[in-house]
Kinemage of the C-alpha trace (Angstrom):
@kinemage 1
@onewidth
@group {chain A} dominant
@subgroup {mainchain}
@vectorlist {calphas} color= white
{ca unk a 1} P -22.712 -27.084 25.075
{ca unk a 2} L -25.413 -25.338 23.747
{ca unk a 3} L -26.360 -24.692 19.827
{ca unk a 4} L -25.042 -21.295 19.611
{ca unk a 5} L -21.531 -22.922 21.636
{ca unk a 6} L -21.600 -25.428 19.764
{ca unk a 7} L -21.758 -23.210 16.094
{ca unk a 8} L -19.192 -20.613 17.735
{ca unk a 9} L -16.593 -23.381 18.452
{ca unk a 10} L -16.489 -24.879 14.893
{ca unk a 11} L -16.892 -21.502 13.087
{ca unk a 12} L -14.090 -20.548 14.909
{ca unk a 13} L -11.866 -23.577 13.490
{ca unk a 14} L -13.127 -22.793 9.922
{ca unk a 15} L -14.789 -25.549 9.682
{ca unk a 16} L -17.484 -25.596 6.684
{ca unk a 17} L -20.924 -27.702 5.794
{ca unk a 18} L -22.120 -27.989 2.929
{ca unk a 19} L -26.014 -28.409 2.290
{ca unk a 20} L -27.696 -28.652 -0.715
{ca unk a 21} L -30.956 -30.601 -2.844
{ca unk a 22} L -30.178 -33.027 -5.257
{ca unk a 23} L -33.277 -34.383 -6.973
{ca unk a 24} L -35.327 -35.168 -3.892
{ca unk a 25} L -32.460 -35.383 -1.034
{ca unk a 26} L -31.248 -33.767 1.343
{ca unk a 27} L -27.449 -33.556 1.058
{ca unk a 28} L -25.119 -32.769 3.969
{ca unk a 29} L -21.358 -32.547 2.450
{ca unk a 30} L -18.034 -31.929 4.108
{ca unk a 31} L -15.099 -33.858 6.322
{ca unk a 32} L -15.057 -34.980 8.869
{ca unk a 33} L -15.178 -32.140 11.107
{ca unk a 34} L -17.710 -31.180 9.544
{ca unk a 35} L -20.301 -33.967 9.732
{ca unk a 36} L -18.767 -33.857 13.373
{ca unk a 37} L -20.107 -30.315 13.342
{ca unk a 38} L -23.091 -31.179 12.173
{ca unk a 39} L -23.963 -34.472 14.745
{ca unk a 40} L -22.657 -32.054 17.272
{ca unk a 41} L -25.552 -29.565 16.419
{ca unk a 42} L -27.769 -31.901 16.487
{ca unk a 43} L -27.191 -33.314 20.115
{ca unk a 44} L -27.277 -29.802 21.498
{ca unk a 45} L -30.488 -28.751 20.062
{ca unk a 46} L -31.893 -32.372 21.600
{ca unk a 47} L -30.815 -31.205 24.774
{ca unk a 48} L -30.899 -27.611 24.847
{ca unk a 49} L -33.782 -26.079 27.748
{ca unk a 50} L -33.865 -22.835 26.734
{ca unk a 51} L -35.376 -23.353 22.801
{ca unk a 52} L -36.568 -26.009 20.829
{ca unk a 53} L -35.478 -24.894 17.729
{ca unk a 54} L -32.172 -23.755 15.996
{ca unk a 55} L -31.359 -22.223 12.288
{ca unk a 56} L -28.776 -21.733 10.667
{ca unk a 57} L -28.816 -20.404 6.970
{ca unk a 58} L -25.952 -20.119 3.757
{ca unk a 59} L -27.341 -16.201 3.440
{ca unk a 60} L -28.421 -15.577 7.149
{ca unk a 61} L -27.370 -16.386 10.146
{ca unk a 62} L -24.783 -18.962 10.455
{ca unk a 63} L -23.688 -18.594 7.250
{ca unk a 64} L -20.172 -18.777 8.724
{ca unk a 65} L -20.149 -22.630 8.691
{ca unk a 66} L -21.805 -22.834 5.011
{ca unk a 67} L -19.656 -23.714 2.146
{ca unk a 68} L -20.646 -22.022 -1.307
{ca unk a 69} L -22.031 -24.255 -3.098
{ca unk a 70} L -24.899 -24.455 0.024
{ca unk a 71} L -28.308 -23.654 -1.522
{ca unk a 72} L -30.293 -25.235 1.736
{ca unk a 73} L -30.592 -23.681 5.183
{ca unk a 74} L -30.831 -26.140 8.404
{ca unk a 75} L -33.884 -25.749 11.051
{ca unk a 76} L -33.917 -28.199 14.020
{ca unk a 77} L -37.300 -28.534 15.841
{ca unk a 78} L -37.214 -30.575 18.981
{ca unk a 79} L -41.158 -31.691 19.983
{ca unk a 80} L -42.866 -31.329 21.740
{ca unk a 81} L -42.360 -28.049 20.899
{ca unk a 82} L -42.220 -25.475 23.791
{ca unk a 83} L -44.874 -22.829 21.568
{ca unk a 84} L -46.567 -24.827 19.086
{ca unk a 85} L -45.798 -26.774 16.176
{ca unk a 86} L -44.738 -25.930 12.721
{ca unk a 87} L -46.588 -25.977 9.856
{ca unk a 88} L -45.924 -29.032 8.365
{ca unk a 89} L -44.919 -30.888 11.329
């Protein structure tokens, strides 16, 4: 499955993440569909040929598999990266 399949599949069953900062972590929240979701995601993008990077985003794209109380987007970068690297990386 790719990314987009695999986003498409569990938006479809309502299933919700949530994704926030508390203090200086990283918090992924939900059941356990959703951290299914979420490991899911995660495999694609590690094996995905076309891109090396997926986003997803509580106010953007994807936001269909956000719960409310999300404050934090999700990028995946895979290196080597297929362009160049992020900043930061």
């Amino acid at each position: 499955m790719t990314p987009d399949e695999v986003c498409a599949t569990y938006a479809d069953r309502n299933v919700r993440i949530t994704s926030r900062l508390i203090d200086d972590l990283v918090v992924f929240e939900g059941d356990s569909e959703a951290l299914e979701f979420l490991g899911n995601l995660l495999l694609a993008q590690a094996n995905d040929k076309r891109s090396c990077k997926k986003s997803i985003e509580p106010n953007g794209a994807g936001s269909a598999l956000f719960t409310d109380k999300s404050n934090l987007g999700i990028y995946i970068h895979r290196l080597p990266c297929e362009h160049r690297e992020i900043e930061g990386s």
